[in-house]
C-alpha positions in Angstrom: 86.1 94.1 69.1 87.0 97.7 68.6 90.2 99.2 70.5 90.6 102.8 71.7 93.8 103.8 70.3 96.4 104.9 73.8 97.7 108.5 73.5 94.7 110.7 71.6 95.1 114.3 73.2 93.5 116.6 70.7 89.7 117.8 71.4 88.7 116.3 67.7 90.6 112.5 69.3 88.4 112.9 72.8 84.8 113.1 70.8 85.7 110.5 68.7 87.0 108.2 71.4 83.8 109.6 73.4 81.1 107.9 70.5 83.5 105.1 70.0 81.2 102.6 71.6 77.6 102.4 70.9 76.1 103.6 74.0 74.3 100.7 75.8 77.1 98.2 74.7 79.1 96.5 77.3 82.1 98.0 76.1 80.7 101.5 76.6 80.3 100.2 80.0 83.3 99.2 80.3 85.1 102.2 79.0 82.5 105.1 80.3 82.4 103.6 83.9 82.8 106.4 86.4 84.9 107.0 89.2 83.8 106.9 92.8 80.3 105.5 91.8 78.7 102.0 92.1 78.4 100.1 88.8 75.4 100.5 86.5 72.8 97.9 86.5 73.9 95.5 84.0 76.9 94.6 85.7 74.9 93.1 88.7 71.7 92.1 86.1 73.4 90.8 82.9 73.9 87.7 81.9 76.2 88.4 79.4 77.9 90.5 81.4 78.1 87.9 83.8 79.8 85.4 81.2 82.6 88.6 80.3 83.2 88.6 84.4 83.7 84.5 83.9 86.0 85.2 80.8 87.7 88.4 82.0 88.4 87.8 86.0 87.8 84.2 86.9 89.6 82.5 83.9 92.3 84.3 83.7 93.4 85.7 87.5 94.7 83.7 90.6 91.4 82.4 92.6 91.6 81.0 96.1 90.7 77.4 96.3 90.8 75.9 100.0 93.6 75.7 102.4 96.0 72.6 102.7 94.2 71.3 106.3 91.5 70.7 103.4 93.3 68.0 102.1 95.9 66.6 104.5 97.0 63.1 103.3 97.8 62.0 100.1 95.2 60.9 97.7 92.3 63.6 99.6 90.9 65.8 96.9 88.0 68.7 96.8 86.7 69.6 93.6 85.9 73.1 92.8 83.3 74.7 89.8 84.0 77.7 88.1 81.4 78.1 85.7 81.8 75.2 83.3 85.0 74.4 84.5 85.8 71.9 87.4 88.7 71.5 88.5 90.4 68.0 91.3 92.8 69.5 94.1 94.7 66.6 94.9 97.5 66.1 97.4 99.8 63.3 95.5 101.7 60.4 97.5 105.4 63.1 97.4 102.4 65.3 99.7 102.8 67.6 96.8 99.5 69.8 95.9 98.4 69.6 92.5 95.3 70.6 90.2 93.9 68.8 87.1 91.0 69.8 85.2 88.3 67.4 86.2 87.9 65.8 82.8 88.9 62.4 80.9 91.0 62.7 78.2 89.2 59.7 77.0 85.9 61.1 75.7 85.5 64.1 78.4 83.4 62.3 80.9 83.9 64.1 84.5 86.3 61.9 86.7 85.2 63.1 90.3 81.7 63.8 91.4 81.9 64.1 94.8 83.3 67.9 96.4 85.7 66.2 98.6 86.9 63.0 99.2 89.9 60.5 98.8 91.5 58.3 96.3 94.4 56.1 95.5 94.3 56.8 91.8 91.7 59.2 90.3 89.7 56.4 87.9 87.2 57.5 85.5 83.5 56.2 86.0 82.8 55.5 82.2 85.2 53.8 81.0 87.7 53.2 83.8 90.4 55.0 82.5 93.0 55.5 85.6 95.4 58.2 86.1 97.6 58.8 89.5 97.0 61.9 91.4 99.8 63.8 89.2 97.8 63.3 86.8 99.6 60.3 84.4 97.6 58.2 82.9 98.4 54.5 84.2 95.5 52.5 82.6 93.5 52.8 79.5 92.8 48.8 78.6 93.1 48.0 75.2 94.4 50.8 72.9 96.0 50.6 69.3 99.6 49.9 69.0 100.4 53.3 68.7 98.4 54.5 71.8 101.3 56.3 73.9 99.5 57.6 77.5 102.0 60.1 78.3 100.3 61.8 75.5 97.0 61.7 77.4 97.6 63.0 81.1 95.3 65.1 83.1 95.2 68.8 81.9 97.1 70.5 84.4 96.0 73.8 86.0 98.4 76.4 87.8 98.5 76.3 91.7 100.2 78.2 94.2 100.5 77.4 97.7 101.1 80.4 99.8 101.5 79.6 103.2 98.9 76.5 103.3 96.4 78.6 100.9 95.6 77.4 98.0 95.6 79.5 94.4 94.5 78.1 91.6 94.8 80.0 87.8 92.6 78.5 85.2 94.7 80.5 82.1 97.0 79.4 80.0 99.5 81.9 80.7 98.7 82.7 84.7 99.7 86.5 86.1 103.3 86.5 87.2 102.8 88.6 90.2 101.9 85.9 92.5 105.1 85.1 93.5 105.7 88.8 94.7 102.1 88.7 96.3 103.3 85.5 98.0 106.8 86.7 98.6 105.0 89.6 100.5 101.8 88.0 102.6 103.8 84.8 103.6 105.7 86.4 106.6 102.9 87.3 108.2 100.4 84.5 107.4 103.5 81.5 108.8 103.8 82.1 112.3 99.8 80.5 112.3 101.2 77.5 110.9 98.3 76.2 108.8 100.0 73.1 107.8 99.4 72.3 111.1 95.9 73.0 111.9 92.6 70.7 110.6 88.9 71.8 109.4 86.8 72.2 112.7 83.6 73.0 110.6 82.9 74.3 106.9 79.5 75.9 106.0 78.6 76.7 102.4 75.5 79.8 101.6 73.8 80.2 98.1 73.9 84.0 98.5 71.1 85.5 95.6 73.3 88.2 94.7 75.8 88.8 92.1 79.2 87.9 93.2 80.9 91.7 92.7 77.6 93.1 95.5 78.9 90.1 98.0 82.8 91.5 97.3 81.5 95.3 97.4 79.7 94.5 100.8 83.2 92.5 102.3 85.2 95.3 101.4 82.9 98.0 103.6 81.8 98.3 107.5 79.6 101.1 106.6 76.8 98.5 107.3 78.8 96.9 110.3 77.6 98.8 113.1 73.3 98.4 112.2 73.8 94.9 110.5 76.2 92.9 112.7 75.7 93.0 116.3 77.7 89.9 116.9 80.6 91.0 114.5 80.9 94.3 116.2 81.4 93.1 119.7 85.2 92.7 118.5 85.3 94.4 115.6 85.6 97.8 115.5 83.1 100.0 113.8 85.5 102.3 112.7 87.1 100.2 110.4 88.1 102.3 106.8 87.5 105.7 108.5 90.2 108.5 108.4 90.7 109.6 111.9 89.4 113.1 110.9 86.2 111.4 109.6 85.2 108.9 112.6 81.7 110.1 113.6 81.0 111.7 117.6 79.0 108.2 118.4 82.1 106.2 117.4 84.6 107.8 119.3 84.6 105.8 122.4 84.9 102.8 120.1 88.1 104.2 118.5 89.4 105.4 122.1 89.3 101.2 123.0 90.8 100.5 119.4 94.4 102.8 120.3 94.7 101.2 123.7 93.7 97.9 122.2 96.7 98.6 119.5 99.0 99.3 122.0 98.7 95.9 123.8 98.5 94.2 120.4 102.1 96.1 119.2 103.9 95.0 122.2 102.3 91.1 122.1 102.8 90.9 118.4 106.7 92.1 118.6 107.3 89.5 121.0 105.8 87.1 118.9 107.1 87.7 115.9 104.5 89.3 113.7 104.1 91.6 111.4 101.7 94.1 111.6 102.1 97.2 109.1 99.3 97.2 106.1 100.1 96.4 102.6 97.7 97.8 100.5 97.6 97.3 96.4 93.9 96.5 96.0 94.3 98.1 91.8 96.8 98.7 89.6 97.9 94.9 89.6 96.3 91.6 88.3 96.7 90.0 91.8 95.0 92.6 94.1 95.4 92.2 97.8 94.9 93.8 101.2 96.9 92.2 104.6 97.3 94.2 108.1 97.4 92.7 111.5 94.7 95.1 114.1 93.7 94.5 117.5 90.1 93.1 118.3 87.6 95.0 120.7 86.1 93.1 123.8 89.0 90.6 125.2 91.1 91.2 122.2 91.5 87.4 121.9 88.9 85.8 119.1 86.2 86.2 117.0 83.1 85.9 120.0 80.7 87.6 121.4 82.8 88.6 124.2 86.7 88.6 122.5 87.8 85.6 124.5 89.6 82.6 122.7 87.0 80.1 121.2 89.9 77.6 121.1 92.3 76.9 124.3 95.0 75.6 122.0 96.4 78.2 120.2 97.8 78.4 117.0 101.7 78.1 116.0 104.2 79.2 119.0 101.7 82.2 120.1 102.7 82.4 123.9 99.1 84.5 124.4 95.9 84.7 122.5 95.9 88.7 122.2 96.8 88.9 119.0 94.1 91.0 117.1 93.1 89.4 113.8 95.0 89.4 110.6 93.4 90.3 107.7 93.8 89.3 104.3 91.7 90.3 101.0 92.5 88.9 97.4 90.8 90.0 94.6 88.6 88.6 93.3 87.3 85.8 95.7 88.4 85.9 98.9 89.1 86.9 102.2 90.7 85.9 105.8 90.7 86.1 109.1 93.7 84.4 110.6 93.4 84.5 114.8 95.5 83.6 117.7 93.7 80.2 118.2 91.9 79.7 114.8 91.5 80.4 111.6 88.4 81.2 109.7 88.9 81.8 105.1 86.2 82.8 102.9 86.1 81.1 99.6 83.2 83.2 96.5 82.4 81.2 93.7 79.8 82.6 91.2 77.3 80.2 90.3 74.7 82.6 88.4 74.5 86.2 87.3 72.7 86.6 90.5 73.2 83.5 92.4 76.8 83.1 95.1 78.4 80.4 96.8 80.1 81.7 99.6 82.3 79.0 101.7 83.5 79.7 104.8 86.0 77.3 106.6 87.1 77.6 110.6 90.6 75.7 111.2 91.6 75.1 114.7 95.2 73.6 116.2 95.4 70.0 114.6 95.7 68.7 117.9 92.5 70.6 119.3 89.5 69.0 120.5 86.1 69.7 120.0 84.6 69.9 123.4 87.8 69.7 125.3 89.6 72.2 123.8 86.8 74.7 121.7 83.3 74.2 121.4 81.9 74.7 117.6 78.8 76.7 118.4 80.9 79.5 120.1 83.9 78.9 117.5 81.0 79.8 114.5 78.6 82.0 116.0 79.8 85.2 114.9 80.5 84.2 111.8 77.6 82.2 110.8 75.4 85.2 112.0 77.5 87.7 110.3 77.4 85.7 106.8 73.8 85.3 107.4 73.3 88.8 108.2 75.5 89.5 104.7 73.0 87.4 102.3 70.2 89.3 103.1 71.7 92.6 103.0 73.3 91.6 99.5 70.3 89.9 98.3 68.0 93.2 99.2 70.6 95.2 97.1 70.1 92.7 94.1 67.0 93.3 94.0 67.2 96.8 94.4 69.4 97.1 91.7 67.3 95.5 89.4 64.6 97.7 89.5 64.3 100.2 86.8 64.3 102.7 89.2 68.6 102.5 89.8 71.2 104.8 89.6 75.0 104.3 90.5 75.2 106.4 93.7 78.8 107.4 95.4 80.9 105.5 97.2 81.7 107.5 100.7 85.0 107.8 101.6 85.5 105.2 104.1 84.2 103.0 101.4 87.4 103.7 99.3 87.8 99.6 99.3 84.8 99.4 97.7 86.1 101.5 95.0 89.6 99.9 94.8 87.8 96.5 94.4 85.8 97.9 91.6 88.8 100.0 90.0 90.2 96.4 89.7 87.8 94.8 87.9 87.1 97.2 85.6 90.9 97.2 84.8 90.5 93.0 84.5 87.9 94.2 81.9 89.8 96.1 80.1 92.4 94.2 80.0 90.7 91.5 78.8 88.9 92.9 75.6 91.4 95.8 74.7 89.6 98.2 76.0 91.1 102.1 76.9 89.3 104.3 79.4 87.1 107.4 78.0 88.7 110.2 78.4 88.1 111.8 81.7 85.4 114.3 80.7 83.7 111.7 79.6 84.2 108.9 82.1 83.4 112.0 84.7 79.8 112.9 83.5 77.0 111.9 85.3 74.5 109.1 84.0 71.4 110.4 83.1 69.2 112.0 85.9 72.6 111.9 88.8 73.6 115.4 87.8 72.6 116.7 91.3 74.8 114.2 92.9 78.0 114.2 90.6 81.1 116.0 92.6 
């Protein structure tokens, strides 16, 4: 695969660094893609592109798994797919979280089937080989003399545990930067004290829709205020505007948001918590987004009306009028974390134009379902609001797959959209040695855009 060399200036460098790639290529893609514009079609349509995104993002950058209420005791497992890989999250008997890849070292068979579940050992269905959940192999009948099993534990796979979420890396060498991300997000996710909270209800959606269009539409409320109802009775529709830019109709909305951030400021000092944004969405191989803001309606929860969906709060809160914290990481999830629940998001490609989104709601450990919250009104927005999603994104897949498509330009209060996109394109070209066109280049409009180019 052909490099762009770093550091060409002259005019006769730029044209050749222009024609480097055949035009058409992926890595023209790659290195051509413009600034402030949606992707061209291949990137949503491809799949060989789709494999590079496997290759270039999910085997090689920090992807969130599940949260520890996911697997409480030791010996309870989940199982995740990541293209052809699989990988067994296994809490061990020292309560320890580890992650094996989900195959034998015997002759490769798969060791666990099932998504979830739990073991004593993790034993292979085939030929019984036996391994504890650290992954040593304990049992492997009759071998030759010279069989030594510490030579054939589980293949281990890089986790991180971040205040009770769960990162998994599936590279050999995993990005460093995770310990400054989790040095960074962890004050403000452990006041909600996950490792004491259990799954009140997980729902998984086949969205048809490549996985960057379900990430480009998470990262935007452009569509907020026509396509969720439900969400924006406590969300705020002005979410990613400048002040300067909020339109006339939304203004009463952000006149509720500053009193609404008032009352949040003064309950979340009292409390504890942090509220300031940290924002490095590019620029870094772990890209993330956190910021604690105030809800609309009752300020309380995720409903219809803003009031708590659960009556047993979270952690120490002393009041459920917290506002939500937010957290994105690139390049497959986001979270909601609430004053009496939480509520992650877990993407997981499964096609070129086929995504599993999981969405899990954790309430107080010692919560009860009809006493304390009632699981219709805990899931309603957000089952609506995901459903409302996979239509959108699907419509856009299709969209984008007619001949008829052009990138068009983000607006500004998309700029997340844009950040999200600036990432992956860096993950890209990272991962094949690939330099950007020089900006004259990497500026021009595709073919038949030039009206709308800046």
């Amino acid at each position: 695969m052909t490099t762009i060399p770093r550091g060409s200036t002259s005019a006769q460098d730029a044209t050749t660094l222009a024609t480097e790639y055949t035009r058409g290529t992926w890595e023209h893609a790659v290195a051509h893609r413009r600034p402030g514009y949606s992707l061209e079609a291949p990137f949503y349509t491809d799949p060989d592109y789709y494999q590079k995104d496997l290759e270039a993002v999910f085997q090689k950058t920090w992807i969130f798994a599940a949260s520890v209420a996911e697997i409480p005791e030791p010996g309870d497992y989940i199982t995740l797919d990541v293209g052809r890989a699989s990988v067994i999250i296994i809490r061990d008997d020292d309560e320890q979280v580890r992650a094996h890849h989900n195959v034998c070292r015997h002759r490769g068979a798969r060791l666990l089937t099932d998504t979830t579940g739990s073991v004593g050992n993790i034993v292979c269905g085939y030929h019984q080989w036996t391994y504890s959940p650290e992954g040593d192999l304990i049992h492997a009948g009759v071998q030759a003399p010279d069989f030594n099993p510490a030579c054939f534990s589980l293949l281990s796979v890089h986790v991180k545990v971040i205040a009770g979420l769960i990162f998994l890396c599936l590279a050999k060498d995993a990005p460093d930067d995770i310990d400054d991300v989790a040095d960074r997000i962890s004050p403000y996710i452990a006041p909600h004290a996950l490792e004491r909270t259990k799954v009140a209800f997980q729902e998984d959606l086949v969205e048809h829709a490549n996985w960057k269009l379900v990430m480009e539409n998470n990262r935007e409320c452009y569509h907020c205020e026509a396509g969720h109802p439900e969400l924006t009775c406590t969300f705020f529709p002005t979410y990613g505007y400048k002040v300067e830019e909020i339109p006339k109709r939304l203004l009463p909305a952000h006149d509720r948001y500053l009193a609404a951030e008032q009352l949040l400021s003064v309950n979340a000092d009292r409390n504890g918590l942090l509220t300031e944004a940290i924002e490095e969405l590019s620029g870094r191989p772990t890209g993330f987004r956190i910021q604690r803001e105030a809800l609309d309606g009752a300020g309380e929860s995720y409903t219809k009306d803003g009031a708590s969906a659960s009556k047993r709060l979270l952690g120490s809160f002393d009041t459920p009028v917290l506002g939500r914290l937010s957290l994105h990481v690139q390049p497959n999830t986001w979270f909601h974390f609430l004053g009496d629940h939480v509520v992650t998001f877990t993407l997981v490609p499964l096609g070129v134009d086929r995504t599993l989104v999981r969405t899990t709601w954790l309430v107080h450990e010692d919560a009860v379902e009809g006493v304390d919250y009632d699981l219709p009104t805990l899931t309603e927005v957000w089952h609506m609001t995901n459903a409302q999603d996979a239509e959108l994104c699907a419509r856009a897949q299709v969209g984008i797959s007619s001949p008829a498509y052009l990138p068009g330009p983000y607006a500004p209060h998309e700029y997340q959209v844009e950040e999200f996109v600036t990432w992956y394109i860096e993950r890209l070209r990272e991962h094949a040695g690939i330099e950007a066109a020089p900006a004259a280049s990497t500026l021009a409009a595709p073919a038949g855009t030039e009206e709308a180019a800046p």
